[in-house]
TIMI-2910 file (N, C-alpha, C, CB; in pm, 1 decimal, decimal comma, always signed):
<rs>
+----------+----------+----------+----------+----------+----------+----------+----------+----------+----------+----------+----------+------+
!      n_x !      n_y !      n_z !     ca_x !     ca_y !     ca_z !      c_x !      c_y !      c_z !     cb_x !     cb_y !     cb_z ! resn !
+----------+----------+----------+----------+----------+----------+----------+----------+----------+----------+----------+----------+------+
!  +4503,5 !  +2755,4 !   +946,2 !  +4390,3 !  +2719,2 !  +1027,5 !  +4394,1 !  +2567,4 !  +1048,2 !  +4256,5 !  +2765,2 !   +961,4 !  Unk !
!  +4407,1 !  +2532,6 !  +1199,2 !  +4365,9 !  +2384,4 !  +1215,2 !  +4213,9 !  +2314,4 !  +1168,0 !  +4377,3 !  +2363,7 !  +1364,2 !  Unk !
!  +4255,5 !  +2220,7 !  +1088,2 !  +4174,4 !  +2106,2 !  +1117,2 !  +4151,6 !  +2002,2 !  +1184,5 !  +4167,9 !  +2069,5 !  +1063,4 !  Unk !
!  +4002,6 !  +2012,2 !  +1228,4 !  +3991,1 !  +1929,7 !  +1433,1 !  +3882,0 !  +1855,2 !  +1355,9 !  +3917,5 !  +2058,5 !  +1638,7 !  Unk !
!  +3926,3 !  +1660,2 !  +1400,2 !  +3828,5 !  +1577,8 !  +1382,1 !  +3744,3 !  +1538,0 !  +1480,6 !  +3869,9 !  +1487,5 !  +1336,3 !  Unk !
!  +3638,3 !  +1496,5 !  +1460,4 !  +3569,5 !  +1467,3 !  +1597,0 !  +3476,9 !  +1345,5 !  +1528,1 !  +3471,7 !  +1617,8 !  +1678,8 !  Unk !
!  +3544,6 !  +1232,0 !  +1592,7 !  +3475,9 !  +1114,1 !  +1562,1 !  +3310,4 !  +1090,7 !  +1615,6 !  +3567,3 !  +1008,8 !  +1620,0 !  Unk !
!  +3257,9 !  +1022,4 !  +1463,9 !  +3100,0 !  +1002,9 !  +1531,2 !  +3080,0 !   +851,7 !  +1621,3 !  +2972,1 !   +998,4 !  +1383,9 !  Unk !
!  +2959,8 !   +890,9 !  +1691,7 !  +2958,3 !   +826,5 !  +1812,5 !  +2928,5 !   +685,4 !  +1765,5 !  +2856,5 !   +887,7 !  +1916,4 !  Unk !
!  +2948,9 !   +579,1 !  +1788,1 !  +2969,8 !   +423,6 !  +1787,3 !  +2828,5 !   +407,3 !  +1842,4 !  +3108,1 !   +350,3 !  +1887,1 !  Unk !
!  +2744,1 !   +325,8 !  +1727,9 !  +2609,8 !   +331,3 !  +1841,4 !  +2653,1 !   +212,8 !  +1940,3 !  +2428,5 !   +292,5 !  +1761,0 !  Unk !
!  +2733,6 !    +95,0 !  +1926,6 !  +2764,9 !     +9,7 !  +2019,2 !  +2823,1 !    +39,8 !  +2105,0 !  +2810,1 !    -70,7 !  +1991,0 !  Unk !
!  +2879,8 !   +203,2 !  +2148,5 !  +2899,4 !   +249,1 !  +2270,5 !  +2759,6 !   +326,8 !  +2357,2 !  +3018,1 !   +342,5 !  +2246,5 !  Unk !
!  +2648,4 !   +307,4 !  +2303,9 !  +2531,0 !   +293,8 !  +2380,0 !  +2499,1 !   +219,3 !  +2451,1 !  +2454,1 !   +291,8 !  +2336,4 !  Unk !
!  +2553,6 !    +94,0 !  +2382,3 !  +2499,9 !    -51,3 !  +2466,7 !  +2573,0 !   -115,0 !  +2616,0 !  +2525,1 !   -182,1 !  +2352,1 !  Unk !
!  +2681,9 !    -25,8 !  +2617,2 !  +2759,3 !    -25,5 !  +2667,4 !  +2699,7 !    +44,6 !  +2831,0 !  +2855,7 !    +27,9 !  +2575,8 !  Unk !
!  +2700,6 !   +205,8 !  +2840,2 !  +2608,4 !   +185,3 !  +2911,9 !  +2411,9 !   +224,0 !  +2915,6 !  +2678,9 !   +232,9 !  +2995,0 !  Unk !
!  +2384,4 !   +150,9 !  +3059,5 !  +2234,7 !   +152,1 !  +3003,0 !  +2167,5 !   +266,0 !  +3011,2 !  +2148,5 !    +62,0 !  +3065,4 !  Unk !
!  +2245,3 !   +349,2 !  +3095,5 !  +2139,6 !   +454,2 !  +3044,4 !  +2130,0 !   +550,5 !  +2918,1 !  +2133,3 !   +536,7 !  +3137,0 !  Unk !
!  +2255,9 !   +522,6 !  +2878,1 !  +2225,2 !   +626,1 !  +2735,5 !  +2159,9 !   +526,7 !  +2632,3 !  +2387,9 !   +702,7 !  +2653,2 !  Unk !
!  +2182,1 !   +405,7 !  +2675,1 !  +2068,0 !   +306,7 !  +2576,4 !  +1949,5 !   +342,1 !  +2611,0 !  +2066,9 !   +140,2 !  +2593,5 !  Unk !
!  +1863,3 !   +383,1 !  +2734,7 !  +1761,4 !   +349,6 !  +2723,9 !  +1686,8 !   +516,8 !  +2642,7 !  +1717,5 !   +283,7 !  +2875,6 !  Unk !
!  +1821,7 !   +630,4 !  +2685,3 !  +1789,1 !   +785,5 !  +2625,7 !  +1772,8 !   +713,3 !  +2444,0 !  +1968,8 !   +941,5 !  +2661,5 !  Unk !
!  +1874,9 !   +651,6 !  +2454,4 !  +1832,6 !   +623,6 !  +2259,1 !  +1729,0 !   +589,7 !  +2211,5 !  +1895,4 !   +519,9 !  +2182,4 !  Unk !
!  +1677,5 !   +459,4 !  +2300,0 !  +1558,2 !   +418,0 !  +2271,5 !  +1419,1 !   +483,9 !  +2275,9 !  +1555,7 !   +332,7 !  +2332,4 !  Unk !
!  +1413,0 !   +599,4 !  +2375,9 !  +1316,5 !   +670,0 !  +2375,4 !  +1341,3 !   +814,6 !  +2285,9 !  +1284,5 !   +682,3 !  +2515,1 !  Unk !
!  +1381,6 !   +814,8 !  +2240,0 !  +1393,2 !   +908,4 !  +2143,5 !  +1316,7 !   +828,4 !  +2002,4 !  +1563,2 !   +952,2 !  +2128,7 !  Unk !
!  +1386,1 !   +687,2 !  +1963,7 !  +1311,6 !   +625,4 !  +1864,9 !  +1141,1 !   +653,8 !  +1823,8 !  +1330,3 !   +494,8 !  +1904,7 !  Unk !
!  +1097,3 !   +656,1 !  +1695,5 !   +966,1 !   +693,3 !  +1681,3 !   +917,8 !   +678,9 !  +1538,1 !   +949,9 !   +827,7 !  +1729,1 !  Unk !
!   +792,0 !   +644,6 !  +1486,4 !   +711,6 !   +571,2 !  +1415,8 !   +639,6 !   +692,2 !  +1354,6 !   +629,1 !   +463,3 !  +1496,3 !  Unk !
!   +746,2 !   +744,6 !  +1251,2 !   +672,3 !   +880,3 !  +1171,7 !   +572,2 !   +836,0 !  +1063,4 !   +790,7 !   +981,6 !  +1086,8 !  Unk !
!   +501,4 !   +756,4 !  +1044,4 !   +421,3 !   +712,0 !   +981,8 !   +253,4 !   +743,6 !   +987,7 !   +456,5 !   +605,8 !  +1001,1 !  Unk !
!   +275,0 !   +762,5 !  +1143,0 !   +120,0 !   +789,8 !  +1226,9 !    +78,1 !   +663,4 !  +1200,8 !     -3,1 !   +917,7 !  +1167,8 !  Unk !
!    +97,7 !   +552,2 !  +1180,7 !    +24,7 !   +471,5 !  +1166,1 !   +107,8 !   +314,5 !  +1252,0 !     -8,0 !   +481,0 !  +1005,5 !  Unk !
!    +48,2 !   +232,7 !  +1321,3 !   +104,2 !   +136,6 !  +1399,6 !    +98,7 !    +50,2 !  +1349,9 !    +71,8 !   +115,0 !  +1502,2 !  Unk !
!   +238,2 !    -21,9 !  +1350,2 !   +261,8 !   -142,7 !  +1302,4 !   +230,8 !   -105,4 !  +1093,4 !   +134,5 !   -269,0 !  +1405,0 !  Unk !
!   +311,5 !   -235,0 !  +1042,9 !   +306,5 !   -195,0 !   +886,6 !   +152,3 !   -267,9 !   +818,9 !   +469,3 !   -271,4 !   +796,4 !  Unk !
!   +149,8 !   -202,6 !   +748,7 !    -27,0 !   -245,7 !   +695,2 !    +31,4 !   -358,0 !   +553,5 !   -159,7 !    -45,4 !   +611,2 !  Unk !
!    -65,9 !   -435,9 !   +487,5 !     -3,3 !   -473,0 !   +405,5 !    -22,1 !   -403,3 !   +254,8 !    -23,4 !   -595,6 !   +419,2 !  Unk !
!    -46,5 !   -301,5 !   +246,0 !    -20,4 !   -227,8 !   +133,1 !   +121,3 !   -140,1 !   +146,6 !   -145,7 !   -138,2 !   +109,3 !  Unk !
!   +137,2 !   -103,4 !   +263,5 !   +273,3 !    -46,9 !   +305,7 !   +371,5 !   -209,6 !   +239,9 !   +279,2 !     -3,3 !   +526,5 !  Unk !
!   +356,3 !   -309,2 !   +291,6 !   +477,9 !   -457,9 !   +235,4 !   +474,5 !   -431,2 !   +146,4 !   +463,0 !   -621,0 !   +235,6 !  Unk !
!   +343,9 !   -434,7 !    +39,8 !   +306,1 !   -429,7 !   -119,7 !   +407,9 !   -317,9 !   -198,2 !   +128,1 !   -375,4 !   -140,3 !  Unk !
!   +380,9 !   -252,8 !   -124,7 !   +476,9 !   -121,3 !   -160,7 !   +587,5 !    -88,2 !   -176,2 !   +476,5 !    -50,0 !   -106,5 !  Unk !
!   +663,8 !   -153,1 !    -50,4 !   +782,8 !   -178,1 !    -67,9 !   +857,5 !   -317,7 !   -141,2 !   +813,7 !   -160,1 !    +47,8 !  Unk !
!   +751,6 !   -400,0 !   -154,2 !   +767,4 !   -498,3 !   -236,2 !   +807,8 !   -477,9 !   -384,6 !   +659,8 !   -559,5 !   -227,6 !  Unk !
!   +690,7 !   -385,4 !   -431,6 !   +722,4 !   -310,3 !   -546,1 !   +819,4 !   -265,2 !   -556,0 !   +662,2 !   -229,1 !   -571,5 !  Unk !
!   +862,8 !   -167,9 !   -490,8 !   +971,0 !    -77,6 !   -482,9 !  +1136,5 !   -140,7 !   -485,8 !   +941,5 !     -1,7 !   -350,1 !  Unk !
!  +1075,4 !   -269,8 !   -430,5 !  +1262,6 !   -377,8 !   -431,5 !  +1280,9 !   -465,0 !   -565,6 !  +1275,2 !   -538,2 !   -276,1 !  Unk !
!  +1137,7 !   -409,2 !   -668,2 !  +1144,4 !   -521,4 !   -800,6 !  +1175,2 !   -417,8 !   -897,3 !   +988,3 !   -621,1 !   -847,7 !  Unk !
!  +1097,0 !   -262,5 !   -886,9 !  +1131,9 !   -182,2 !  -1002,4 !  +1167,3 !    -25,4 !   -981,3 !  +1017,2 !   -193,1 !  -1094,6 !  Unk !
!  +1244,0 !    -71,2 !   -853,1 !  +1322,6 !    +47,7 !   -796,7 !  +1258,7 !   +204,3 !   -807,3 !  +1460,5 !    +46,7 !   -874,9 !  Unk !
!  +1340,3 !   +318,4 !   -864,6 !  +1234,8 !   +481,0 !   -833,7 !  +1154,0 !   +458,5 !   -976,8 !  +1350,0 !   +688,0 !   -829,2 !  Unk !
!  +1160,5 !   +384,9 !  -1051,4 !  +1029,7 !   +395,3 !  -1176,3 !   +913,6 !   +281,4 !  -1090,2 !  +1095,9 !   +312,8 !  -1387,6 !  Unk !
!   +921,0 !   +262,4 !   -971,0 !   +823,9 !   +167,6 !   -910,0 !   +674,5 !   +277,3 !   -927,3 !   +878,8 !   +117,2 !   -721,5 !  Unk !
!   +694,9 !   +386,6 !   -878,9 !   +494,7 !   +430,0 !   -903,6 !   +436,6 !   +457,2 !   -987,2 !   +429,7 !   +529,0 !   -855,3 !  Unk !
!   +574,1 !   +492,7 !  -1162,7 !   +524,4 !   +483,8 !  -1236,7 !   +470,7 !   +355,6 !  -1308,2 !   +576,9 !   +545,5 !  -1274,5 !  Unk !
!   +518,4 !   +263,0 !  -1297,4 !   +498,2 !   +144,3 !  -1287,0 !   +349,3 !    +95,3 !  -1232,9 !   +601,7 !   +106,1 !  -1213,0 !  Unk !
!   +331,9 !   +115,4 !  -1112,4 !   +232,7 !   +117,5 !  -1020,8 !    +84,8 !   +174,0 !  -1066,1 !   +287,0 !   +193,4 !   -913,4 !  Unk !
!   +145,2 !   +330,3 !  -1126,9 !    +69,3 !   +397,8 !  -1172,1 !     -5,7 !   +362,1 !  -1339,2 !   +141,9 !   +509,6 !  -1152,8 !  Unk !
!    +57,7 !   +298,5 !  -1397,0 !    +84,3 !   +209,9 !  -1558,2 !    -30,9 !    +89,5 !  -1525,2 !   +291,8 !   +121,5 !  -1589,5 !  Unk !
!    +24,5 !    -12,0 !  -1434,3 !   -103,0 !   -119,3 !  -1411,3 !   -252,2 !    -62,7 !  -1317,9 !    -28,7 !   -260,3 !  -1313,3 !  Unk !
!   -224,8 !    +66,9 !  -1262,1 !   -359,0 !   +111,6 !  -1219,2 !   -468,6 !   +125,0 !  -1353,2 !   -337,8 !   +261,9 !  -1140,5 !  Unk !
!   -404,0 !   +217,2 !  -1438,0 !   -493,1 !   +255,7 !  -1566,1 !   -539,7 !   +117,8 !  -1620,4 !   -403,4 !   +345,6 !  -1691,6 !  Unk !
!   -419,8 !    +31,7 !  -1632,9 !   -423,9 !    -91,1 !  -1725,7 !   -581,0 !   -195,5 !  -1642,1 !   -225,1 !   -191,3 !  -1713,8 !  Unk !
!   -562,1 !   -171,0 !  -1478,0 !   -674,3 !   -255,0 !  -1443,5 !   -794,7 !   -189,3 !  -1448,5 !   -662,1 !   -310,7 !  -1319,2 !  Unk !
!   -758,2 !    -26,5 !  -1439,7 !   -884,0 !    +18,1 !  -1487,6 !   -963,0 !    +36,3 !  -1641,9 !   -877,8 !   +124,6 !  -1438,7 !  Unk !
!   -923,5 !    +10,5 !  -1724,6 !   -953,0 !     -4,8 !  -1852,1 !   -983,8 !   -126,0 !  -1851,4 !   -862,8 !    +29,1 !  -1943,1 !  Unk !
!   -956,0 !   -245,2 !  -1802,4 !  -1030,5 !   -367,4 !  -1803,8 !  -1134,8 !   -396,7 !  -1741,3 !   -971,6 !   -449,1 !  -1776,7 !  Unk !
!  -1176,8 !   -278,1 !  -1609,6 !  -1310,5 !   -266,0 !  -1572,1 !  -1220,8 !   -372,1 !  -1443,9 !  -1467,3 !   -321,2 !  -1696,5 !  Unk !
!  -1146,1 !   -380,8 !  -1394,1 !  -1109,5 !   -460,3 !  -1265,1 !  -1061,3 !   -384,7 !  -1134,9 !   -997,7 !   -554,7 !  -1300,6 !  Unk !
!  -1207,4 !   -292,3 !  -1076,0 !  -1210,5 !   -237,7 !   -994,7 !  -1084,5 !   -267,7 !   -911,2 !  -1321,1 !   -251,5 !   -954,2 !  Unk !
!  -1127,4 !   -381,8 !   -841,9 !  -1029,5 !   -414,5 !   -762,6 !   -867,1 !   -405,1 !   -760,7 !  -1057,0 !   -512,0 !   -754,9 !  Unk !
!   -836,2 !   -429,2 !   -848,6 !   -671,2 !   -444,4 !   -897,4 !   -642,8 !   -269,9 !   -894,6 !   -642,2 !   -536,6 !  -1096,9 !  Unk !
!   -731,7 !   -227,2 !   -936,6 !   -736,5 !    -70,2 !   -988,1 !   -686,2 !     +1,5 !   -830,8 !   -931,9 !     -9,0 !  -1054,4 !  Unk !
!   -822,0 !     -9,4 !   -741,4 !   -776,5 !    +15,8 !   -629,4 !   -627,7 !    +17,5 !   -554,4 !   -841,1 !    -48,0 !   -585,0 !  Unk !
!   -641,9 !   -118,9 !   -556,0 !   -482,4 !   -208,9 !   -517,8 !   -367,3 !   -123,1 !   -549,6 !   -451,6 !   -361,5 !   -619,2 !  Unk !
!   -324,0 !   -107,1 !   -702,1 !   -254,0 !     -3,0 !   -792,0 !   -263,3 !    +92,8 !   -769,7 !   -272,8 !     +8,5 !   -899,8 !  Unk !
!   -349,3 !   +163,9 !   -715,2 !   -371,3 !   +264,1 !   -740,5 !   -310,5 !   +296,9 !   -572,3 !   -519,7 !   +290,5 !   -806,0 !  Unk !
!   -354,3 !   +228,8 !   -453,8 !   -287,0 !   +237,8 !   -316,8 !   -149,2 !   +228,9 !   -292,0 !   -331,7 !   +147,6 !   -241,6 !  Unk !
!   -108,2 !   +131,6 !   -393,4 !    +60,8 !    +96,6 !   -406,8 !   +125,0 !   +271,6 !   -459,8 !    +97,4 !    -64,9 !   -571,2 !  Unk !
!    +78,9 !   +301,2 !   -562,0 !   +109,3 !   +417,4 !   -598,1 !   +101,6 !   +562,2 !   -492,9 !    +29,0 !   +422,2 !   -706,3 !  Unk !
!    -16,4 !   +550,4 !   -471,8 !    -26,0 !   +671,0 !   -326,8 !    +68,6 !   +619,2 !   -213,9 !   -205,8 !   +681,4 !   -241,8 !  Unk !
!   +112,1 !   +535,7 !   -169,8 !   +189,0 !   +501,1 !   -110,7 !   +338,8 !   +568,7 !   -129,3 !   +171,3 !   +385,0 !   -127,7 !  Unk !
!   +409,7 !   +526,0 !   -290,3 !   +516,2 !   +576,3 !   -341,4 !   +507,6 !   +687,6 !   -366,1 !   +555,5 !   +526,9 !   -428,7 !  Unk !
!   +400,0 !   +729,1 !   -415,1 !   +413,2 !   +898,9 !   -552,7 !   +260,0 !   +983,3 !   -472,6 !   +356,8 !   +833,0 !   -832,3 !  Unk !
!   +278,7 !  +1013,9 !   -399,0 !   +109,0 !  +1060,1 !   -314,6 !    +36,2 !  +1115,3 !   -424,1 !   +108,7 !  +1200,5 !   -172,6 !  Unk !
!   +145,1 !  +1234,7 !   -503,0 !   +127,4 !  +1326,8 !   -584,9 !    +64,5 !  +1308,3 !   -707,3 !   +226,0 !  +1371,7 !   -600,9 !  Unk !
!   +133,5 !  +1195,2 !   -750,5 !   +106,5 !  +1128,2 !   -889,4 !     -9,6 !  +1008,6 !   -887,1 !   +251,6 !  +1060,5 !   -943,1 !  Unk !
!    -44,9 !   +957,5 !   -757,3 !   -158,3 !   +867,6 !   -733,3 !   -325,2 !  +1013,4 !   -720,3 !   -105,3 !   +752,3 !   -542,9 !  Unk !
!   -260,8 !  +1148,8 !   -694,2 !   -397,7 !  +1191,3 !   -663,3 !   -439,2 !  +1255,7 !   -825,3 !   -401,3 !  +1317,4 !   -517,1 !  Unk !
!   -324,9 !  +1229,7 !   -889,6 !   -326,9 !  +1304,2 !  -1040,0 !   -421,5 !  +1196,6 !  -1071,8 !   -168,7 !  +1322,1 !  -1150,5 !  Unk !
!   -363,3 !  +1054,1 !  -1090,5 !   -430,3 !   +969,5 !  -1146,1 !   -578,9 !   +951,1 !  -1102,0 !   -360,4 !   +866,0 !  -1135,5 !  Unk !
!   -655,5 !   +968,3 !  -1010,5 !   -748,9 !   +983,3 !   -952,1 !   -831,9 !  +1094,8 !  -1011,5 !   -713,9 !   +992,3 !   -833,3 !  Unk !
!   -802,3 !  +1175,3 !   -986,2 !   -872,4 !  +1304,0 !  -1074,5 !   -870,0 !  +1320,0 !  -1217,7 !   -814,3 !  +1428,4 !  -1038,8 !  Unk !
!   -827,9 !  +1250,2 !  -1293,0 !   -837,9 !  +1187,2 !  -1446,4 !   -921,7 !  +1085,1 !  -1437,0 !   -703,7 !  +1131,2 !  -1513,9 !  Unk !
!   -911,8 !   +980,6 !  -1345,6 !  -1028,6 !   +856,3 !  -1350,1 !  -1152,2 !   +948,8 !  -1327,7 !  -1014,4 !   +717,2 !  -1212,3 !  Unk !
!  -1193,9 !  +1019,7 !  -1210,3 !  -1301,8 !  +1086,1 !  -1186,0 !  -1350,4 !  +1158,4 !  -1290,3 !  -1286,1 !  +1157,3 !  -1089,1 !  Unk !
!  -1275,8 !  +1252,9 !  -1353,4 !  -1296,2 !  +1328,9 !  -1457,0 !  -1333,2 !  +1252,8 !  -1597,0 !  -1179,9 !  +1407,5 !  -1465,6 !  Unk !
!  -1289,5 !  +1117,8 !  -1598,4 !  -1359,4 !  +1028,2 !  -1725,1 !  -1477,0 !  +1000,3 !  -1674,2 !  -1288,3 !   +884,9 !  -1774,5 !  Unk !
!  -1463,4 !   +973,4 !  -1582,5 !  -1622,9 !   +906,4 !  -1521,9 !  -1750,5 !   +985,6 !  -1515,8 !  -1614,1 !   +864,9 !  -1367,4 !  Unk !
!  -1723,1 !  +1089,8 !  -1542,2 !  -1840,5 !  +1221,6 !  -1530,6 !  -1944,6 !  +1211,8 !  -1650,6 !  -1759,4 !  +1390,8 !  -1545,9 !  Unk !
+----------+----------+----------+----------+----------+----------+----------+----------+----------+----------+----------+----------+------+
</rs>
């Protein structure tokens, strides 16, 4: 049985001509739902370039830590950085804060 290669396409043969540049460009799209980056989205990835995939546990570690000091704020903060990275593990942490708070 032959083996047949088929080289992938050069995106700098888009640029080349314009109309399949401009088909590329409209295909491009912003799966985020959200426009333009917010700055908890930077924060986030900020995090994420200092303590790599242990970043939400991390995230998730100084949420508790600002919440045990009673520093709403930071808590929040931490706690957004984390829903950001770990959705899953930021709504865990949430429903343990709530559940102390009762």
């Amino acid at each position: 049985m032959p083996i047949h290669f088929a080289a992938a396409r050069s995106p700098i043969a888009a640029l080349v001509n314009p109309a399949r540049r401009n088909r590329i460009i409209g295909r491009a799209a912003n799966d985020n739902g959200t426009p333009g980056h917010s700055a908890e989205l930077r924060a986030a990835l900020k995090h994420f370039a200092e303590h790599g995939l242990g970043a939400a546990t991390v995230a998730r570690q100084n949420a508790e830590h600002a919440f045990f000091r009673g520093d709403r704020q930071g808590y929040l903060h931490w706690l957004g950085i984390c829903r950001t990275l770990d959705r899953r593990m930021a709504q865990v942490l949430s429903t343990q804060v709530a559940a102390g708070n009762d």
